[in-house]
C-alpha positions in Angstrom: -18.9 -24.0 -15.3 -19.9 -20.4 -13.7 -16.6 -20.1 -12.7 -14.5 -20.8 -15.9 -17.9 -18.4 -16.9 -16.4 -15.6 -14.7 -13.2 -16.0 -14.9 -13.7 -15.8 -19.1 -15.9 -12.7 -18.6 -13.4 -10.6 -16.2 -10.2 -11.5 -18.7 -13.0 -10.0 -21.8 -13.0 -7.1 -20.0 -9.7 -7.3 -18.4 -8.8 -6.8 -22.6 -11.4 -4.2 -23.8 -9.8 -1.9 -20.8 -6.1 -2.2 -21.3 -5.9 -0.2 -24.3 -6.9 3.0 -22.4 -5.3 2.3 -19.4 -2.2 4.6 -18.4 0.0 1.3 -16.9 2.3 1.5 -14.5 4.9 -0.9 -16.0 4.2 1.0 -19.8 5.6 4.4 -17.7 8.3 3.9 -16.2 10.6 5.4 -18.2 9.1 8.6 -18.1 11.6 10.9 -16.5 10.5 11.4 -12.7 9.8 14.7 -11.3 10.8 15.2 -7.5 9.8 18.1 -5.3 11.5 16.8 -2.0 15.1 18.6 -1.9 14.1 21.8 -2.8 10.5 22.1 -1.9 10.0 22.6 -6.0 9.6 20.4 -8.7 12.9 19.5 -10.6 13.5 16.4 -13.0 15.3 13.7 -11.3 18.3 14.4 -13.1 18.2 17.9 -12.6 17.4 18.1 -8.8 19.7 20.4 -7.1 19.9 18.0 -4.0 20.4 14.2 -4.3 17.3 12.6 -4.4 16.6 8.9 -4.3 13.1 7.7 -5.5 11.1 4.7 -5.1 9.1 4.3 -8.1 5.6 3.4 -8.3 6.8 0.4 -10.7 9.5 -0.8 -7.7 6.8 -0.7 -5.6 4.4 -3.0 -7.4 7.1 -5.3 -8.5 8.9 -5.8 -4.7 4.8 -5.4 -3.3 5.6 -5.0 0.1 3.4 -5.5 3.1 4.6 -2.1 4.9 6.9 0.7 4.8 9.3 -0.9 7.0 9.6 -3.9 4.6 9.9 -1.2 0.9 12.4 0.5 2.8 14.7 -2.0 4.3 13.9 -3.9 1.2 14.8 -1.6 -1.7 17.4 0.8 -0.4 20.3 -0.4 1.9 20.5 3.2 4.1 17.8 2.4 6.4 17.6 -0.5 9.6 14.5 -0.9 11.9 13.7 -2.5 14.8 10.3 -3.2 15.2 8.6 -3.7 18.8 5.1 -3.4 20.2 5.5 0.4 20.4 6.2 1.0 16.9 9.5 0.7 14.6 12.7 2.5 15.7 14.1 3.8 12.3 17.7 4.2 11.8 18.7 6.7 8.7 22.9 6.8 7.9 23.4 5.8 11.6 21.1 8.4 12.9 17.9 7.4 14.6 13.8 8.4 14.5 13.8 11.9 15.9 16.7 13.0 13.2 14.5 11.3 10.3 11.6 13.5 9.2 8.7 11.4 7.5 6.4 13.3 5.6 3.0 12.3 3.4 2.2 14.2 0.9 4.7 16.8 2.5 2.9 17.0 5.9 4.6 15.3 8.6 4.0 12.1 9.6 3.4 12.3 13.8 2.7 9.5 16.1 5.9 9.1 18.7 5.6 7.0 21.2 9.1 5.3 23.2 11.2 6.8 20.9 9.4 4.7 17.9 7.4 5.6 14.8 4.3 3.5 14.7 4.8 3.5 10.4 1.5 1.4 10.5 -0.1 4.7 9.9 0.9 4.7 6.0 -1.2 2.0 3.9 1.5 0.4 1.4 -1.1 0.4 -1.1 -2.1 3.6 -1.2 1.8 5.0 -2.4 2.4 6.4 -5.9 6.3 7.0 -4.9 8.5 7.6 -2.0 11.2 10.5 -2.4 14.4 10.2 -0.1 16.7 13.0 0.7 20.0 12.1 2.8 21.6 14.6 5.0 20.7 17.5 6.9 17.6 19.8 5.1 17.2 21.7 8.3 16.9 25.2 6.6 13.8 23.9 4.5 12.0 21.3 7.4 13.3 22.2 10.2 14.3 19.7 13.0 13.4 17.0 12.9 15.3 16.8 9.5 18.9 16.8 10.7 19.5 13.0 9.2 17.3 13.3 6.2 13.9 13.4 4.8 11.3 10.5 3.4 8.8 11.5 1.5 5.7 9.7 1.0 3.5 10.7 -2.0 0.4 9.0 -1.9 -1.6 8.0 -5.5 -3.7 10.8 -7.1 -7.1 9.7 -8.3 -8.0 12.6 -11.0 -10.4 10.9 -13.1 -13.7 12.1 -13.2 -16.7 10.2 -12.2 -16.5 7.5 -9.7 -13.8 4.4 -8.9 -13.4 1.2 -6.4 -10.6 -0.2 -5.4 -10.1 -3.1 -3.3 -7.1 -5.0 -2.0 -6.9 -8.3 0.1 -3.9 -9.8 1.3 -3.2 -13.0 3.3 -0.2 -14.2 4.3 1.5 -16.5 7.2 1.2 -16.1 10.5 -2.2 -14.5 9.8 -0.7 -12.1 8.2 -4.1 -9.5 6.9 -3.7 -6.8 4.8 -6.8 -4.8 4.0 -6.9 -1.7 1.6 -10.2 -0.2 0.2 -10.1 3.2 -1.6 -13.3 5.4 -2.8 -12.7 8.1 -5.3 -15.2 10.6 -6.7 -14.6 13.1 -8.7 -17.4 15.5 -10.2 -17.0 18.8 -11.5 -14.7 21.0 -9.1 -15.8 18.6 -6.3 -13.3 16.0 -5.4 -13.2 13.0 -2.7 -11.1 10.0 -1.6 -12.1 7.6 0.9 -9.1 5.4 2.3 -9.7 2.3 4.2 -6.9 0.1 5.7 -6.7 -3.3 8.2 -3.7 -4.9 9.3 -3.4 -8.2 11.1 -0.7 -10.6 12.1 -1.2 -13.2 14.7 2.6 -12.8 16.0 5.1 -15.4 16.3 7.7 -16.5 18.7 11.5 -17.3 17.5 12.7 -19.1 20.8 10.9 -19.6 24.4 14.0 -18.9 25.8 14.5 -15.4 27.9 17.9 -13.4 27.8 19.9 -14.8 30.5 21.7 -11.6 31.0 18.1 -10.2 32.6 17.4 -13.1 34.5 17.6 -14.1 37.7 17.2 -18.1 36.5 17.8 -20.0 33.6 13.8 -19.8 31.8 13.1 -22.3 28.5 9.3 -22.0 28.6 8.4 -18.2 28.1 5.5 -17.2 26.3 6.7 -14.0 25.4 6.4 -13.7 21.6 8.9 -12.0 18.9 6.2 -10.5 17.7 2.9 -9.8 19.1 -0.5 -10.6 17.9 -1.7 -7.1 16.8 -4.8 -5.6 14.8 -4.9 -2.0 13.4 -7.0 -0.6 11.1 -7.7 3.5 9.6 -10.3 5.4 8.1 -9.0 8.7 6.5 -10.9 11.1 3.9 -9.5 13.4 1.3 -11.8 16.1 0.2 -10.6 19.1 -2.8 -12.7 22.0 -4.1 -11.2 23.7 -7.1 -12.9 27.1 -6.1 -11.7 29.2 -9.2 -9.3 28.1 -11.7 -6.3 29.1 -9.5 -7.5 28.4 -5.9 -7.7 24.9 -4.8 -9.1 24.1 -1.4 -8.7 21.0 0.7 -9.3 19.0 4.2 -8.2 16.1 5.4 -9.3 13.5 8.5 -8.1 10.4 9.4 -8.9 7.9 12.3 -6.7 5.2 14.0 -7.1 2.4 16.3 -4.4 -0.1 17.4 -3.9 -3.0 19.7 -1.3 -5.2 20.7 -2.8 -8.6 22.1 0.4 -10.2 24.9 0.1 -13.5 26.1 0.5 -14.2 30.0 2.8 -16.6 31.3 3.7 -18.2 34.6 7.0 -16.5 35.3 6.0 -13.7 37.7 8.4 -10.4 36.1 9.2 -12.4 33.3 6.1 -13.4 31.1 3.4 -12.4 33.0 1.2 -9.5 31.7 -1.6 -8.1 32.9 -2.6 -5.7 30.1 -2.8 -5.0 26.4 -1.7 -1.9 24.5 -4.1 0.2 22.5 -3.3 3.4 20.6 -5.9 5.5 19.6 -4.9 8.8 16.6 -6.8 11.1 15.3 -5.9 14.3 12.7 -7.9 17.0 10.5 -6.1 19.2 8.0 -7.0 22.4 5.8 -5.2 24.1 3.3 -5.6 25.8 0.2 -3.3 26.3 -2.6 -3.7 29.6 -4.8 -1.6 29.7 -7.8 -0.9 33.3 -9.0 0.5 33.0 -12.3 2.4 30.2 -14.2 5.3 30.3 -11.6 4.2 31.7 -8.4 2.2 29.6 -6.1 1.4 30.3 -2.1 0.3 27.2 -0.1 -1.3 27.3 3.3 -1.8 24.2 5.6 -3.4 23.8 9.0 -2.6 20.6 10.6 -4.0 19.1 14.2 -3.1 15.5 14.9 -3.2 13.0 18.0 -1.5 10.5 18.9 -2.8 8.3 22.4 -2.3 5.4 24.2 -3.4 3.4 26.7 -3.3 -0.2 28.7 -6.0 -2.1 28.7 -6.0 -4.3 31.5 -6.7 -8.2 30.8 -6.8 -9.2 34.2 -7.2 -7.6 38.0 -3.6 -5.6 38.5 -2.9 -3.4 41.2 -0.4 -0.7 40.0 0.7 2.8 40.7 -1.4 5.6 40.7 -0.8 9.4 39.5 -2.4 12.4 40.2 -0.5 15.7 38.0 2.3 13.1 37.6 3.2 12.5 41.1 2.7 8.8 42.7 -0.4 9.1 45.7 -1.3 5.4 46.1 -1.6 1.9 44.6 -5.2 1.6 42.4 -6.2 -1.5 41.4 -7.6 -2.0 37.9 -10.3 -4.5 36.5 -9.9 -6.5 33.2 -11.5 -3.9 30.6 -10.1 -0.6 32.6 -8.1 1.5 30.4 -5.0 3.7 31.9 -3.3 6.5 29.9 -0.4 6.7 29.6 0.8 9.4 27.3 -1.5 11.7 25.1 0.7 13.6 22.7 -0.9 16.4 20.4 0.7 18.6 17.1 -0.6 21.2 16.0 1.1 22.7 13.2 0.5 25.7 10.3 3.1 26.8 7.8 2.2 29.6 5.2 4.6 29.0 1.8 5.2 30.8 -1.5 7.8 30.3 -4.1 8.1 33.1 -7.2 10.3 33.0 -9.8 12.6 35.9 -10.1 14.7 37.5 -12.5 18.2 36.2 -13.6 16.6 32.4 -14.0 16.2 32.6 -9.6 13.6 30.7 -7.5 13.0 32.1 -4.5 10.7 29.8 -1.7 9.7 31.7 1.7 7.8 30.4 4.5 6.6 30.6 7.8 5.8 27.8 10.4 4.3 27.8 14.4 4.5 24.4 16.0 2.7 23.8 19.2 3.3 20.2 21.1 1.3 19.1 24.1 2.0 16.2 26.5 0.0 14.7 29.0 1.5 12.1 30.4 0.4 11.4 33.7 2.8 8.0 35.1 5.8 9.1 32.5 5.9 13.2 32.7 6.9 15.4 35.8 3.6 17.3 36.6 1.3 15.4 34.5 1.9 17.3 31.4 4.4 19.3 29.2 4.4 21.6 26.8 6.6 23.2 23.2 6.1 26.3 21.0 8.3 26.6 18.0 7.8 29.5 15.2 10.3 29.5 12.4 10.6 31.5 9.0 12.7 30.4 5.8 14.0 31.6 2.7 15.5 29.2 -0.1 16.9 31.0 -3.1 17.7 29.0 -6.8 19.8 29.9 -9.3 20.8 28.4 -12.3 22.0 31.4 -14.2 25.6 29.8 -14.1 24.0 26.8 -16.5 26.1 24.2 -16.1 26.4 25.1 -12.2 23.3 25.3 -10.1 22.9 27.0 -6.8 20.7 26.4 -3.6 21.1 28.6 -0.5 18.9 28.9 2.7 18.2 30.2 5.8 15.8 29.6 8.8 15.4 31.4 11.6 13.8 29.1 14.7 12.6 30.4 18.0 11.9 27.9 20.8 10.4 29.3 23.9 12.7 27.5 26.0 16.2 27.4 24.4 16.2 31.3 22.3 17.2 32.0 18.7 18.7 30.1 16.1 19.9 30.5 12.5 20.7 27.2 10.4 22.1 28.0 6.7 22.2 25.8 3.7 23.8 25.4 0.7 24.0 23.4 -1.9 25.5 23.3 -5.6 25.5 20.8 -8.8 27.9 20.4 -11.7 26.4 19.1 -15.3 28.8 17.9 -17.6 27.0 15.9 -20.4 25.8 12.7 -18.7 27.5 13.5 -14.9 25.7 15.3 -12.3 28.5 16.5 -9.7 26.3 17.5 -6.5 27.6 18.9 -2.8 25.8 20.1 -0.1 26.8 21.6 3.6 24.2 22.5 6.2 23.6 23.3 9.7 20.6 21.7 11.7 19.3 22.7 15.6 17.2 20.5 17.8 16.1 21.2 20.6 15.0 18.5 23.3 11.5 17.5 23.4 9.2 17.5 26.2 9.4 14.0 26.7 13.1 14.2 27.0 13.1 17.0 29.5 10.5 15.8 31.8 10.4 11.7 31.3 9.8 9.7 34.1 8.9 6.3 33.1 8.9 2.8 34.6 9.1 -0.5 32.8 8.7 -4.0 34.1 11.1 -6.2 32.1 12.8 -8.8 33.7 13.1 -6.4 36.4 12.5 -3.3 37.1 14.1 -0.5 34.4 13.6 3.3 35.3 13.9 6.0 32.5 14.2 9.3 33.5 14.2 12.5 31.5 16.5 15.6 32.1 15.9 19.4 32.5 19.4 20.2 31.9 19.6 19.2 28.6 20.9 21.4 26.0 19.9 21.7 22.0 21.4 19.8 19.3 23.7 21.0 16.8 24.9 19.4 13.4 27.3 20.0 10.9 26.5 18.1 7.6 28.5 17.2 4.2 28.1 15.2 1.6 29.1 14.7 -1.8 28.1 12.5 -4.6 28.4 12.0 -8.5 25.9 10.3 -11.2 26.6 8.9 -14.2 24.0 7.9 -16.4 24.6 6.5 -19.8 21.9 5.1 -21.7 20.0 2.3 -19.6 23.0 2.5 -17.3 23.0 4.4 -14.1 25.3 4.9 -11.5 25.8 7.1 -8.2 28.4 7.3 -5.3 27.8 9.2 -2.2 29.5 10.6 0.7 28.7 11.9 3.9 29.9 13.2 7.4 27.2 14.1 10.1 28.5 16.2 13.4 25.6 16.6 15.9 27.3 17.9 18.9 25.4 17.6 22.5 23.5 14.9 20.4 20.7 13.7 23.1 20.7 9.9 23.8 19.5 7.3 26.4 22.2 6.6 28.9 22.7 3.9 31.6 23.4 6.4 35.2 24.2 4.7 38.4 21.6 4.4 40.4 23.2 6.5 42.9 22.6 9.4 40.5 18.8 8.1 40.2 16.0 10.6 42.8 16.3 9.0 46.1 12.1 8.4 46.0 12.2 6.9 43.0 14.8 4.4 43.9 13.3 3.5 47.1 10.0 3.3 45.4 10.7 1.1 42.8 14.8 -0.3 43.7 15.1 -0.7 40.2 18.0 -3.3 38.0 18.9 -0.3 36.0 18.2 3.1 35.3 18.6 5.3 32.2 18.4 9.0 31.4 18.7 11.1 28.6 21.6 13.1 28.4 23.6 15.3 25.9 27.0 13.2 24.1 29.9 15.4 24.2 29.9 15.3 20.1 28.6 12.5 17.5 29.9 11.4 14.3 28.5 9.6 11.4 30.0 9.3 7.8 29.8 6.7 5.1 29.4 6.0 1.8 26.5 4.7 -0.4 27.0 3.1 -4.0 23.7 2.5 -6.3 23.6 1.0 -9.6 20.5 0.2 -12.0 20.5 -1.1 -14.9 17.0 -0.9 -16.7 15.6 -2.0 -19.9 12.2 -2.3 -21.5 11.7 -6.1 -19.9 15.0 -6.8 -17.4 16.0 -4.3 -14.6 19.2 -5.2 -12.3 20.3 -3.3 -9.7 21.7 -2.8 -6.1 23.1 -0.6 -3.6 25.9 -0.7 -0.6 26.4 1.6 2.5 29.2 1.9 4.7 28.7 3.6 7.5 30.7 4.3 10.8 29.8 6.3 14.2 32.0 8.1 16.6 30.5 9.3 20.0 31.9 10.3 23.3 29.9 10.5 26.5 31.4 11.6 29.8 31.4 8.9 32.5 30.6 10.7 36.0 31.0 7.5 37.9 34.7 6.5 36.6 35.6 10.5 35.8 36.2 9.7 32.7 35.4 9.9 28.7 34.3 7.6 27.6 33.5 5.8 23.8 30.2 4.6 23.2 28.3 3.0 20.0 25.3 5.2 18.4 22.7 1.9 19.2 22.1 0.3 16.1 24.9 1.2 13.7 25.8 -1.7 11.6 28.9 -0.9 9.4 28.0 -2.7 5.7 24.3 -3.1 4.8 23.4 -4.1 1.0 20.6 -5.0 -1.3 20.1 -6.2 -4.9 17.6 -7.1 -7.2 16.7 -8.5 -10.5 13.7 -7.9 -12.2 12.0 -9.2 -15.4 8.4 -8.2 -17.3 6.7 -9.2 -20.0 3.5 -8.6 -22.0 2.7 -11.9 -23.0 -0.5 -10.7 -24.7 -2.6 -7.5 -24.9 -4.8 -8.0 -21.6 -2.0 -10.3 -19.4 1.6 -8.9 -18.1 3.8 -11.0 -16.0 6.4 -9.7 -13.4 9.3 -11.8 -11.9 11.7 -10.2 -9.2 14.8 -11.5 -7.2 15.7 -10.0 -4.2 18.1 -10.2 -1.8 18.9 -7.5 1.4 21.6 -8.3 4.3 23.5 -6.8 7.2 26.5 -6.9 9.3 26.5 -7.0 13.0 24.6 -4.0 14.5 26.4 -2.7 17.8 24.4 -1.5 21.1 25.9 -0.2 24.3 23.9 -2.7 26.3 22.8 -6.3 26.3 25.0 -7.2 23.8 24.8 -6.6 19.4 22.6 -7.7 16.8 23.8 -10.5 14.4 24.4 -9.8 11.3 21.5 -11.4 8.5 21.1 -12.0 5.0 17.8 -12.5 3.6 16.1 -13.5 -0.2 12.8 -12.7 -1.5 11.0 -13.9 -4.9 8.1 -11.5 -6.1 5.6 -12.4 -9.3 2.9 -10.1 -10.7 0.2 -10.6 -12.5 -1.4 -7.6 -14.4 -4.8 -8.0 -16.0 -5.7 -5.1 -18.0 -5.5 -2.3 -15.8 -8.4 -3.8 -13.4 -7.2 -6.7 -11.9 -3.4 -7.6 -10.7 -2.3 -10.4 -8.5 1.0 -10.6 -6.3 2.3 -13.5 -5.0 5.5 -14.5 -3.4 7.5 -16.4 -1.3 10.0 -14.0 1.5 13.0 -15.0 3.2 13.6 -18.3 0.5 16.2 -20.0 2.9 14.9 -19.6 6.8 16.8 -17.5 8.4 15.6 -16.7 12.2 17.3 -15.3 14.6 17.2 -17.5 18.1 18.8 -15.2 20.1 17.3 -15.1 23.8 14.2 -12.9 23.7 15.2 -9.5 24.4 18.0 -9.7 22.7 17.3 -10.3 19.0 18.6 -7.2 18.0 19.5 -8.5 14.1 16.0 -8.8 12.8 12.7 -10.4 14.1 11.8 -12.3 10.9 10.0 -15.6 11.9 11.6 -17.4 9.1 10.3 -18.4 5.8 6.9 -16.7 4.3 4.6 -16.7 1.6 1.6 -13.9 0.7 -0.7 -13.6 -1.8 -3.1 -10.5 -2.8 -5.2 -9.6 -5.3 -6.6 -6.2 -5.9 -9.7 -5.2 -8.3 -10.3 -1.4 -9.7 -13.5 -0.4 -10.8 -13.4 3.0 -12.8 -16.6 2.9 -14.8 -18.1 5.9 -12.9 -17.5 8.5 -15.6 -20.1 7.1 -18.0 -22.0 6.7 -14.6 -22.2 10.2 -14.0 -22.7 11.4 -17.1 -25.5 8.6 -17.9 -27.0 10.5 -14.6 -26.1 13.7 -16.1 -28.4 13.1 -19.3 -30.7 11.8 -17.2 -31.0 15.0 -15.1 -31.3 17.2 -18.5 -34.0 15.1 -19.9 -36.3 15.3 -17.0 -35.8 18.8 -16.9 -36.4 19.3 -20.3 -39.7 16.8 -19.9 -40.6 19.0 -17.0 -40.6 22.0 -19.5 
């Protein structure tokens, strides 16, 4: 009886609240405004670049249980392989270090074996997720040569104070954790973000790749995915210190660890350690707004990225002094090693001003400083990088119905000189068409870790990576064009793209011959790789959206084609030689259907279809991934604007890949899944405050 009690009250008040609520689903057809292609705000329809958003009503409907899964889910441009050091994102056949990821704007940072660990962004703390393809150099510099994703987290503007909670189970022990704190009082403004996520791992097959073993193994314990835990603890603050300067700071803290079972094949399923990552940042800025057009933003950013084995049992291994092997040192269960400790600090000073002839002008200058300590994996222990760049981006759209982007930025790298990337970009209206085309230039230089890797990994024998001083930077040569058509709840848009990135910098397998002679008698390893510089890359394709969206059904969809061309020289056979950019898969697709209702004024109900699949994705060892095709059904259930549920059932028909471990190179899904979550707002603090505000004024006046 208290429950049905409960349950009655919270659907009362579930009612009373909805008529003030701003809904999500009651919104969506408010035109978007996008500030990712240009670095200012445009309409959707009207942004110069083409710009592919993730709405905040996609994102409740698909409810996702990480970025990986709303990306790979709801656009078909992106793949990722996910490991224990992260997820190794693939962007129009490019990989992670030509995709920038941005929150809020600020980079995302957090590199570790060539992965993004993505667990860093709580899935339930995104408003929307802007997505620019192609090169945007000139604006972001480079790490932006394949494109850009922008994450912009939820804004919680309402005075007084709001709760938020989130809890979401799934199989496999699948945790997800969100708690948010917002207070807002006066000029003062805070938000307190809290995220856990937990899976217990699963394993697809106990058998090992055969092609990495000396014997024929059916027994191993080593897991598709690992059991993992991560959790983060981040703080917003804002000051609005006069009605045009707003302050701000930032903090976050990160702690990770991957759990690996031990097995009883020595080299094959043994381990003798857990991984643990441990992040860190703190941000400042300010934003001081000097008339109705022109603004100048300033942010200071310092963020850490560290980790570690923790050893689970007694393990004699190598040890390092300033990167250079002195003896064997035996560690203890509980003993941490470090094995790389990367640091960014990074400030960039920006103002945009509107000038005459209906011009936007944006200018900007950035210093990037990266520090390495790597003491096993980097020459000398550590390694360092110091970037400055400055920018100008000009609009113009005094030839209404053709628009105009151009820019420039100038980039200094203490290492490799001087380099100027241009941009342009242009768009057509004609009634309901928007005809856009943009060519750009990017420049890359190698990172630290690919100058001075030297890193040795245990799997199935011994593989040595090794990085190369005589690398040279990274040039690209980007164009694409695309049309959309919109007419009324019908919208439509085809892209095209080619991507030349000449002395593009990729792993490669050497002989060993070409290996350092102390290295190979040190460790006689099975195979060794180095980064080197392709002789030239290619990557075009073309990507085909459609939606179709009307006040209760939605259908949609979208295809890529993609195809990569690279060339690497051959020292051992004399020769050049054509090789596959790992991970290329030449058709990937998705589609969806959605329906909502409002069944009464306190209850809405959401029902989504979806479906996502892939062709066979090519690597240039140990053979391809196979190709997958996967279905998802999604409910939700809004009450008022306080309470929703989500519930739903992923990959409907089973598909798991049973490929040897170690070479499941499709997709690690363990097969069919279901979740559940339920999240509760509570936003009463406004009559809080000001209940504690009268309270304040009639003491005071009692007092006098």
């Amino acid at each position: 009886m208290k429950r049905i009690l409960t349950v009655g009250i919270l659907a009362m008040y579930a009612c009373m609240t909805v008529s003030a609520q701003n809904d999500i689903w009651r919104n969506d057809s408010i035109q978007e405004i996008v500030v990712t292609g240009t670095g200012t705000q445009h309409l959707l329809k009207d942004a110069p670049v083409q710009t592919e958003v993730i709405s905040g009503r996609q994102l409740q409907q698909y409810a996702g249980k990480s970025i990986e899964d709303i990306l790979s889910g709801l656009t078909a441009s992106f793949a990722f392989n996910e490991n224990d050091m992260g997820s190794h994102l693939q962007m129009n056949g490019l990989g992670n270090s030509y995709v920038l990821i941005l929150i809020d704007g600020r980079r995302l940072h957090g590199d570790n074996g060539g992965e993004n660990d993505l667990s860093l962004i709580d899935p339930h703390n995104i408003e929307k997720i802007e997505i620019v393809k192609g090169a945007s150099s000139a604006l972001y510099g480079s790490d932006a040569i394949a494109g850009v994703i922008n994450i912009i987290t939820k804004k919680h503007r309402e005075q007084g104070l709001m709760l938020e909670n989130t809890s979401r189970f799934g199989s496999y022990g699948d945790i997800r954790q969100h708690n948010g704190i917002a207070l807002n009082y006066g000029k003062f403004s805070s938000y307190t973000n809290f995220q856990l996520q937990h899976s217990d791992g699963w394993q697809n097959t106990s058998e090992e790749a055969l092609s990495q073993t000396e014997y024929h193994i059916t027994d191993s314990r080593n897991k598709t995915v690992n059991r993992h835990t991560n959790w983060q603890i981040a703080e917003h603050l804002s000051y609005q210190l006069t009605p045009k300067i707003e302050l701000y700071a930032d903090g976050s803290i990160y702690w990770k660890r991957i759990y690996r079972p031990s097995g009883k094949h020595p080299g094959v399923d043994v381990k003798t350690y857990d991984m643990q990552y441990n992040n860190a940042s703190v941000s400042v800025g300010g934003k001081w707004k000097l008339n109705t057009t022109d603004v100048i933003t300033f942010d200071a950013d310092w963020k850490r990225h560290a980790y570690n084995y923790v050893f689970t049992d007694t393990t004699l291994t190598d040890g390092y002094v300033n990167g250079r092997f002195t003896n064997y040192y035996p560690y203890f269960p509980g003993d941490k090693d470090l094995q790389s400790d990367q640091r960014l600090t990074h400030v960039t000073l920006k103002g945009v001003f509107a000038l005459p002839c209906e011009q936007q002008l944006s200018a900007g200058l950035e210093y990037r400083y990266d520090w390495l300590k790597a003491p096993m994996r980097v020459k000398e222990g550590k390694a360092t990088d110091n970037t400055q760049a400055v920018y100008v981006q000009d609009e113009w759209a005094l030839l209404n119905p053709l628009y105009l982007t151009a820019g420039l930025r100038l980039t200094r790298n203490e290492g490799f000189g001087t380099r100027l990337t241009p941009k342009i970009s242009a768009m057509l209206k004609v009634k309901d068409l928007r005809l856009r085309a943009t060519w750009s230039q990017g420049y890359k230089t190698p990172t630290p870790k690919e100058l001075h890797y030297q890193y040795v990994r245990n799997m199935n024998g011994v593989l040595l990576y090794l990085g190369n001083t005589d690398l040279k930077p990274q040039t690209s040569n980007y164009l694409g064009l695309s049309a959309e058509y919109s007419i009324g709840n019908l919208t439509l848009t085809l892209s095209g793209y080619y991507n030349k990135v000449d002395n593009m910098i990729a792993l490669v397998t050497i002989p060993t011959s070409e290996a350092p002679g102390d290295l190979i008698v040190q460790y006689d390893p099975r195979r060794v790789r180095q980064y080197q510089n392709m002789e030239d890359a290619k990557t075009y394709g073309v990507d085909f959206t459609a939606r179709y969206q009307t006040k209760h059904f939605t259908i949609g969809g979208s295809y890529s084609y993609l195809d990569t061309q690279a060339h690497q020289y051959d020292t051992e056979d004399d020769v050049m030689k054509k090789v596959t950019i790992d991970g290329m898969a030449h058709h990937k697709a998705n589609w969806y259907a959605t329906w909502n209702h409002d069944f009464t004024k306190c209850y809405h109900l959401g029902i989504g279809i979806y479906g996502r699949m892939s062709s066979k994705r090519y690597y240039q060892v140990d053979g391809d991934g196979k190709g997958y095709q996967i279905w998802r059904l999604a409910t939700t259930h809004q009450f008022g604007k306080n309470y929703r549920l989500e519930a739903g059932i992923d990959n409907i028909f089973n598909y798991v890949d049973k490929t040897p471990h170690g070479l499941h190179l499709g997709t690690t899904t363990p097969g069919t899944t279901v979740y559940a979550s339920l999240t509760i707002r509570f936003n009463k603090g406004k009559k809080l405050i000001n209940k504690y505000k009268s309270n304040l004024n009639q003491r005071s006046n009692e007092e006098n």
